[in-house]
C-alpha positions as CSV (number, residue, x, y, z in Angstrom):
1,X,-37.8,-2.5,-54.1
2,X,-41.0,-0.9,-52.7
3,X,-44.4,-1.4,-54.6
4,X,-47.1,0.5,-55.2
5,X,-49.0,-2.5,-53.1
6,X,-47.0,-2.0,-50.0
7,X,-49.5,0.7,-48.5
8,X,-50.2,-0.8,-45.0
9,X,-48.4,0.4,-42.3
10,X,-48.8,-0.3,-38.4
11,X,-46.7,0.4,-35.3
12,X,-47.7,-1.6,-32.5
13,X,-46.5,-2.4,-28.7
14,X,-43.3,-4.1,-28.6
15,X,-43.4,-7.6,-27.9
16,X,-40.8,-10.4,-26.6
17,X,-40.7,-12.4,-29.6
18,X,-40.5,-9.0,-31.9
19,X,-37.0,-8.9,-30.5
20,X,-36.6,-13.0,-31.1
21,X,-37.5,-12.8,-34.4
22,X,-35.7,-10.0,-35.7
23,X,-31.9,-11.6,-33.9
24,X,-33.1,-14.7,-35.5
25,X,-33.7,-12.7,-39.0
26,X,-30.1,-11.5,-39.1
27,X,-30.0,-8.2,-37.8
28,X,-29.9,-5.4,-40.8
29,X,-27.0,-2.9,-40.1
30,X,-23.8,-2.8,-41.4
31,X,-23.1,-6.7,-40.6
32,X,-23.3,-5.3,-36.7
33,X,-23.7,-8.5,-34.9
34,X,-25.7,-8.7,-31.5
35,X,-23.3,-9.5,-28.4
36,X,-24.5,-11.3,-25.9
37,X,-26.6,-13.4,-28.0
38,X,-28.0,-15.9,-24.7
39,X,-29.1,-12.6,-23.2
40,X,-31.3,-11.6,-25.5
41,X,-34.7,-13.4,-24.6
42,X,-34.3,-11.7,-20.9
43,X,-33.8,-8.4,-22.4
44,X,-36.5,-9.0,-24.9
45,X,-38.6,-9.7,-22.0
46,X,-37.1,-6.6,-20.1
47,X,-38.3,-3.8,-22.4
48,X,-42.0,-5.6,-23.1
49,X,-42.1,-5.3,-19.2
50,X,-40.6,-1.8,-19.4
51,X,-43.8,-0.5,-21.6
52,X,-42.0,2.2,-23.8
53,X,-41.7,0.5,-27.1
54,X,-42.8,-0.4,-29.9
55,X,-42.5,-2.5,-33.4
56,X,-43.2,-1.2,-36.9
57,X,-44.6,-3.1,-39.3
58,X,-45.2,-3.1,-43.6
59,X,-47.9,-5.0,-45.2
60,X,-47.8,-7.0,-41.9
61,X,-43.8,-7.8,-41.8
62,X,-41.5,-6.7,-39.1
63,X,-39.0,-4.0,-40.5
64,X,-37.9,-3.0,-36.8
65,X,-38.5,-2.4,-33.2
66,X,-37.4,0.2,-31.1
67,X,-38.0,2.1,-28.3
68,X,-36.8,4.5,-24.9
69,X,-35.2,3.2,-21.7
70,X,-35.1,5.6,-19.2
71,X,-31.7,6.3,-17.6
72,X,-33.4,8.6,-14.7
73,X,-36.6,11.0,-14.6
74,X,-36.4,12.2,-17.5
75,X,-33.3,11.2,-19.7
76,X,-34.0,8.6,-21.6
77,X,-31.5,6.5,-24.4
78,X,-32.9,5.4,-27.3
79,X,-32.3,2.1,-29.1
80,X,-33.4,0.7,-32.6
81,X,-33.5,-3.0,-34.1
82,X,-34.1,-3.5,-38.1
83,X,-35.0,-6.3,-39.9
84,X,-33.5,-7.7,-43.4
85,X,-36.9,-6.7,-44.4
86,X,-36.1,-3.0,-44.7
87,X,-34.5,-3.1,-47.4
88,X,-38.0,-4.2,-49.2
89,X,-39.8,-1.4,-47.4
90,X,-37.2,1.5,-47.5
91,X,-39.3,4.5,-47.8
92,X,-42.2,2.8,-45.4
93,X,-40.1,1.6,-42.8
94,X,-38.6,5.4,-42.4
95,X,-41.9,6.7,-42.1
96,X,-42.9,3.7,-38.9
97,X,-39.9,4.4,-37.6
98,X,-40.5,8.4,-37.3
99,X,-43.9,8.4,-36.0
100,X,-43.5,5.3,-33.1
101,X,-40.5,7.4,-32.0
102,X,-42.5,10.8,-32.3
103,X,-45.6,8.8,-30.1
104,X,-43.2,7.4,-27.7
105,X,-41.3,11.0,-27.2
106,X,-44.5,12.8,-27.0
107,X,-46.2,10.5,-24.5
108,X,-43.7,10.3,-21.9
109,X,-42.1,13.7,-20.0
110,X,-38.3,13.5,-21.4
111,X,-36.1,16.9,-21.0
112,X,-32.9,14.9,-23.0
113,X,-33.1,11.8,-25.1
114,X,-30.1,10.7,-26.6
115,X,-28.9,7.4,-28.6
116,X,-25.6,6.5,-29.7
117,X,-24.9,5.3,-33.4
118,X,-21.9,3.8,-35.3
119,X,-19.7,5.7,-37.6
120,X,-20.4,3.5,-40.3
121,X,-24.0,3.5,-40.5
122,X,-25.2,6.5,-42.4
123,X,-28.3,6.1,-42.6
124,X,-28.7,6.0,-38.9
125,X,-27.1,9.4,-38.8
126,X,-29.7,10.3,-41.4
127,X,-32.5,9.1,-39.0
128,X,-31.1,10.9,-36.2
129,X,-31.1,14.0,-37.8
130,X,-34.8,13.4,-39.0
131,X,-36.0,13.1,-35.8
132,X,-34.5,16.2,-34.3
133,X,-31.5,14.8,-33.1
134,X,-28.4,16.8,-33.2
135,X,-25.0,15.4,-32.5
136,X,-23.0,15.9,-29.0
137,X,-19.6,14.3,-29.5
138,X,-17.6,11.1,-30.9
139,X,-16.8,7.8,-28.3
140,X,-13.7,6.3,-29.7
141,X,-14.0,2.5,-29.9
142,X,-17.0,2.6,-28.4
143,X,-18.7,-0.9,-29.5
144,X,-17.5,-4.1,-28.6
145,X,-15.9,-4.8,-32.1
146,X,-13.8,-1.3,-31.3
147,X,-15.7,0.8,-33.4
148,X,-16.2,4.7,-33.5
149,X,-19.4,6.2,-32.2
150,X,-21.5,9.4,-32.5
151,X,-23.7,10.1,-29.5
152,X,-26.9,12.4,-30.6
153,X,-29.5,14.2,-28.2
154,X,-32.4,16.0,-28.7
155,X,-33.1,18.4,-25.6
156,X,-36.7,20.0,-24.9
157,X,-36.5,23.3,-22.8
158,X,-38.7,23.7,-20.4
């Protein structure tokens, strides 16, 4: 459980082995397991490239890594990889997430962001909702294990 010594917090540029370490790790999630496992070093290296990411850290421990990848000018999809280590960091690793999402959406001239999450996962939809998201509709066996899907946007007017 979180101490009252886990104060430092830090959200940093994603880098390759961010991504390494946490699929190495086990990925936290509902036992969601990555597909495509000999991919992921290429994709890793794909979205350090791409520039609109970035990890979150506690007392100097990865809790996740997430980011934006533009679909077109301006619609972008976001994603979000956590760590075992959240569940040390709970409270801490909500608050990195928030504000390197917050930076990345501010930054960067999106109209529609949207990001799909399981049905199982409530505290995704939780997430979702604290970030601004608001959901759009439900893709029936949507994941590769066949499972149910909410998608969520979050739409700036002009």
């Amino acid at each position: 459980m979180e101490t009252r010594l886990s104060k430092r917090t830090e959200i940093r540029a994603f880098k390759t082995d961010d991504m390494i370490w946490i699929v190495n790790a086990g990925v936290k999630g509902q036992d969601v397991q990555i597909y495509g496992k000999q991919n992921v070093r290429e994709l890793a290296e794909q979205t350090e490239y791409d520039n609109m990411s970035m990890t979150g850290l506690v007392d100097g421990i990865i809790v996740g890594c997430g980011g934006i990848r533009e679909l077109w000018p301006g619609v972008g999809e976001i994603w979000l990889m956590l760590s075992p280590e959240v569940d040390r960091f709970p409270f801490r690793t909500g608050q990195v997430i928030c504000d390197g999402m917050r930076a990345l959406i501010e930054d960067n001239n999106f109209v529609r962001l949207q990001g799909w999450c399981r049905m199982d996962f409530p505290k995704a939809h939780t997430l979702f909702k604290h970030l601004g998201f608001k959901p759009e509709g439900i893709a029936k066996k949507y994941t590769p294990d066949g499972q149910d899907c909410i998608l969520y946007a979050r739409i700036w007017e002009a």
